[in-house]
N, C-alpha and C positions, 0 to 999 in steps of 0.2 A: 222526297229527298233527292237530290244532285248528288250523286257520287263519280268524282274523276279517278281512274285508276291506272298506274302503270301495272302492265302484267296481263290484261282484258282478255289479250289472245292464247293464253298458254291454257295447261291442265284445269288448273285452281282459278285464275280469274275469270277465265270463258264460264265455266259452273257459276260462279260468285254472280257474273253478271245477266244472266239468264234466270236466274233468282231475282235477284234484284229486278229485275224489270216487270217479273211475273208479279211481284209483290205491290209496281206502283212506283218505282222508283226511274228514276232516268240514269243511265249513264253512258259517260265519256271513255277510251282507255285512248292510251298511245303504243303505237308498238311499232317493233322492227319488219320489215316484209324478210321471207316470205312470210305468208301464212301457212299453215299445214293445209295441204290437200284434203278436203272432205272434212274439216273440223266443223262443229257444229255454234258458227260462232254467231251472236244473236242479231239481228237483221237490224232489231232495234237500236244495237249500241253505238253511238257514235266512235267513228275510228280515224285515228289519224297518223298514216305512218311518219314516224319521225323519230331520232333518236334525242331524247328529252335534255339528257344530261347537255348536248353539246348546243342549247338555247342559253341564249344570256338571261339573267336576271328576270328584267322587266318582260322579256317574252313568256316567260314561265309566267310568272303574275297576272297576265293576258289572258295564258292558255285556263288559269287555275278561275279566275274570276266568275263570281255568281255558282261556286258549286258548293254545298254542303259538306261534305265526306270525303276525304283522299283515301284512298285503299291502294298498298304498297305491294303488291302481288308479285314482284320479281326477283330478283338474286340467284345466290347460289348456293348450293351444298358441300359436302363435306366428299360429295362423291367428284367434284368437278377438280384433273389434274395443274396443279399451278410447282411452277420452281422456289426455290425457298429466297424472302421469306413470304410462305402464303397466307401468312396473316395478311401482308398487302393487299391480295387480291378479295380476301370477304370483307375490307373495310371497304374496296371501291366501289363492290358490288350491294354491299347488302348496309354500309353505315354511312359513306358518304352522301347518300343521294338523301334520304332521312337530315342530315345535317343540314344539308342546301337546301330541300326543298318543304320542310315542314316549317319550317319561321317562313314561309311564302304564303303555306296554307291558312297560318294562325295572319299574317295580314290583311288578305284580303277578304277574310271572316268566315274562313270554314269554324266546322265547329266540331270537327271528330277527326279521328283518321286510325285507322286498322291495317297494324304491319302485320306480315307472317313471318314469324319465325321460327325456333324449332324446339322440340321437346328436351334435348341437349343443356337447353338454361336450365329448364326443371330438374335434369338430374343432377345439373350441378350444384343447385340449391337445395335440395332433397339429402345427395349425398356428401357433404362438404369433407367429410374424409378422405376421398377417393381425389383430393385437390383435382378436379375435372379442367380445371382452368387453366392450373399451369403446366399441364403432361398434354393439351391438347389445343392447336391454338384455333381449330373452329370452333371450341366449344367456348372458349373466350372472348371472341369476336359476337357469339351471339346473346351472350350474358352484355358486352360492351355495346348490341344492337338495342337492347333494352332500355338500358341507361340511359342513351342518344334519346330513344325516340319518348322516354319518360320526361327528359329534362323539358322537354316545350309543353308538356301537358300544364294546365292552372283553370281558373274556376272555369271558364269559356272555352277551354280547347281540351277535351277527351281523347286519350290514347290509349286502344289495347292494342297489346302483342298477342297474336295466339300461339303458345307454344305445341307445334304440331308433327304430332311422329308419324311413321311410317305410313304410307299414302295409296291407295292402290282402287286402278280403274286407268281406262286408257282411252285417250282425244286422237280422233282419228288423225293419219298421217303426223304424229309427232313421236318420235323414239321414248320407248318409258326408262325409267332411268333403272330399270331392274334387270336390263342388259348384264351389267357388274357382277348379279346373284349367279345368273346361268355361267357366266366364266368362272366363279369360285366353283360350282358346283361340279362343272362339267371335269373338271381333274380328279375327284372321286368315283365318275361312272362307271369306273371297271372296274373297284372295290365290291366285295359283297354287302358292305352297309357305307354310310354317311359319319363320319364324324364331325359334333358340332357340339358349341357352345351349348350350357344347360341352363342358359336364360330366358329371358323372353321378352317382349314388345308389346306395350300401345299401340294401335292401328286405329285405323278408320277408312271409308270410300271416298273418290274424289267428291262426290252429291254431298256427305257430308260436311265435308271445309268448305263445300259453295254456302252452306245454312249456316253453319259458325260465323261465317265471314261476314253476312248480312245480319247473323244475329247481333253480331258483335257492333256494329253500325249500330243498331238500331237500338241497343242495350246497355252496351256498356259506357262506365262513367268514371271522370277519374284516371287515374293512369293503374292501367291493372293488365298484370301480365294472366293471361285465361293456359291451363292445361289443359290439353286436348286431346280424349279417345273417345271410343264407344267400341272397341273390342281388346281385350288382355289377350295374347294367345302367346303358349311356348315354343319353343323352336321346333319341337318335335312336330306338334300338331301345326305347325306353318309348314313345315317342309317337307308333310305327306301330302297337303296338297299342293303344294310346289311342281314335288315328284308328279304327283297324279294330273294336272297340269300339262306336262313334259311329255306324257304320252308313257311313263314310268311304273303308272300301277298306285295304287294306296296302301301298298305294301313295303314301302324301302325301310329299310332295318336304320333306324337313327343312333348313335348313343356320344350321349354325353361324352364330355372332355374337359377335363379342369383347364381352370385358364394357362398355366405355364405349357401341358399339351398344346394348348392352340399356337402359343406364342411359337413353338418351335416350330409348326406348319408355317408360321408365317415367314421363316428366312427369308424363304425364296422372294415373296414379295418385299420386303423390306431390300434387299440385294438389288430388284430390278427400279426402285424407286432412286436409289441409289446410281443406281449405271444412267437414268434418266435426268438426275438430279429434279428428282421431284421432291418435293417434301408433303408429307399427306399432315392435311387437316386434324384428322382424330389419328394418333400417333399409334403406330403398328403394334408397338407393344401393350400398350394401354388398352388399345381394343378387346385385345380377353377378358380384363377385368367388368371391363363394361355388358359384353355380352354375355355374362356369366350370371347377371342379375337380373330381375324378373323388372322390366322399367315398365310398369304398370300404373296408368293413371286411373283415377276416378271419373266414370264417366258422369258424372253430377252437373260437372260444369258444360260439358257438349252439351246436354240436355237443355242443359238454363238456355244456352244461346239458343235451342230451333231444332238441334240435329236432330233426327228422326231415322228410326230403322234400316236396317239394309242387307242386300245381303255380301256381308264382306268375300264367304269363301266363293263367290262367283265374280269380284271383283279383283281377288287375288289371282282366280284363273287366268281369268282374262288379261290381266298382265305380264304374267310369265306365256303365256304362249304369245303371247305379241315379242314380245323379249326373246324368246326361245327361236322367232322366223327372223328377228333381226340376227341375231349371234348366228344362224344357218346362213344369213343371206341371202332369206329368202323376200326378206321386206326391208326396203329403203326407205325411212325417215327422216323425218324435219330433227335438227340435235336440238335441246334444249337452249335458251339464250341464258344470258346472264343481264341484260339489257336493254 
């Protein structure tokens, strides 16, 4: 199989196509320079700096021709600041290029193509009480990334989405985006315990979304949005090795906090969003309710596609003390793209 992908050089597609290649497959990616200093990016994959979006038409069609599988490895999260309204900015990043460039794909006669996107649709779908969609508007955006990239799917063109939570493992010289966690964190260190939501998260290691991804190529059929973990853990048990991470101990005192306690920690941020004129993605208030619940997926489906064991609590270290010398200053990284 030929698979062309935006996104080659980052976390997720660099794993994806080191896989792929391992397996037999060829591929292409397109990226932005720099690269991250020291990433382990695979000597095999064809690379070509460029920025995609701003090719006409027919030059896309050029670049896409004679490849099998498009894989959509780029975008943005919910953690990246935009001014309001920032729904603008996940339809630039994460629905229009899907729009433009998957009726490109299905021309020139691919035959599959695999978005990532995020575990977010699944709670909105899961939970449709909690209207996730209209208190949040990244989480509407990625229920609206769905849609997009289902509509072009039919008998000849296969599309999964993989709905994929929380991610951890770190590509040398590129910043992890768990920066964020050490700045909420770091305003509790002179508390004698932690207060935190009494929920918890799906996870997985970056090795794992490399096999999902290829599984998903190589599997799936149809347009099927895939849920995606291989570890449940609670906040508790995330944030003692967090702590122990941090150089903190395995010891920090956790405890729970109903959601209206969190909401009122969060003033101060909702205040400085406000002086910024930012508008956040997952809405500050809403955010307790959300982490308040235990967003636990079945690992069944990771499995079907390839995933295979790992060890998470060493990939979670590993990225909080990456995290922990960027917030000190002690290490200078590549920021994340959106493109």
């Amino acid at each position: 199989m030929k698979v062309f992908m935006i996104g080659g050089t980052g976390l997720l597609g660099c794993e994806a196509a080191r896989i792929f290649i391992e397996r037999g497959h060829s591929v292409k990616s397109v990226a932005l320079p720099p690269l991250p200093e020291g990433a382990p990016i695979p000597e095999e994959m064809e690379l070509e700096f460029c920025n995609i979006y701003e090719k006409t038409d027919d030059e896309i069609k050029a670049m896409l021709s004679g490849f099998d599988c498009f894989v959509f490895a780029a975008g943005i999260d919910e953690r990246v600041e935009f001014p309001a309204p920032v729904y603008d900015a996940y339809y630039k990043y994460n629905i229009a290029p899907l729009k433009r460039i998957l009726p490109i794909c299905k021309e020139v006669g691919m035959k599959n193509a695999v978005v990532l996107g995020s575990y977010f649709s699944y709670a909105a779908k899961q939970y449709p009480e909690m209207k996730l969609t209209e208190k949040h508007p990244y989480i509407r955006s990625r229920i609206d990334q769905e849609d997009v990239a289902f509509s072009f799917a039919d008998e000849n063109f296969d599309v999964a989405v993989l709905e994929l939570p929380y991610i951890f493992g770190t590509q040398p010289g590129r910043k992890p985006v768990w920066v964020i966690l050490i700045e909420q964190l770091k305003m509790m260190d002179k508390l004698p315990c932690t207060l935190y939501p009494a929920g918890g998260t799906a996870m997985l290691t970056v090795r794992q979304v490399g096999e999902v991804i290829v599984g998903a190529a190589e599997k799936s059929k149809g347009a099927k949005a895939w849920p995606i973990s291989m570890y449940n853990m609670d906040w508790k048990k995330f944030l003692k090795i967090v702590y122990a991470a941090r150089g903190m101990g395995k010891n920090r005192k956790i405890i729970s906090v109903a959601p209206w306690m969190m909401r009122m920690g969060l003033g101060k941020v909702k205040k400085e969003y406000a002086e910024k004129g930012i508008e956040s993605g997952i809405d500050v208030d809403g955010l307790a309710d959300i982490m308040d619940i235990n967003l636990f997926i079945d690992t069944k489906h990771s499995i079907e596609l390839g995933a295979t064991e790992d060890d998470i609590e060493a990939a979670i270290t590993d990225s909080i003390k990456v995290s922990q010398a960027v917030f000190d200053g002690r290490a200078k990284l590549l920021e994340m793209k959106g493109e």
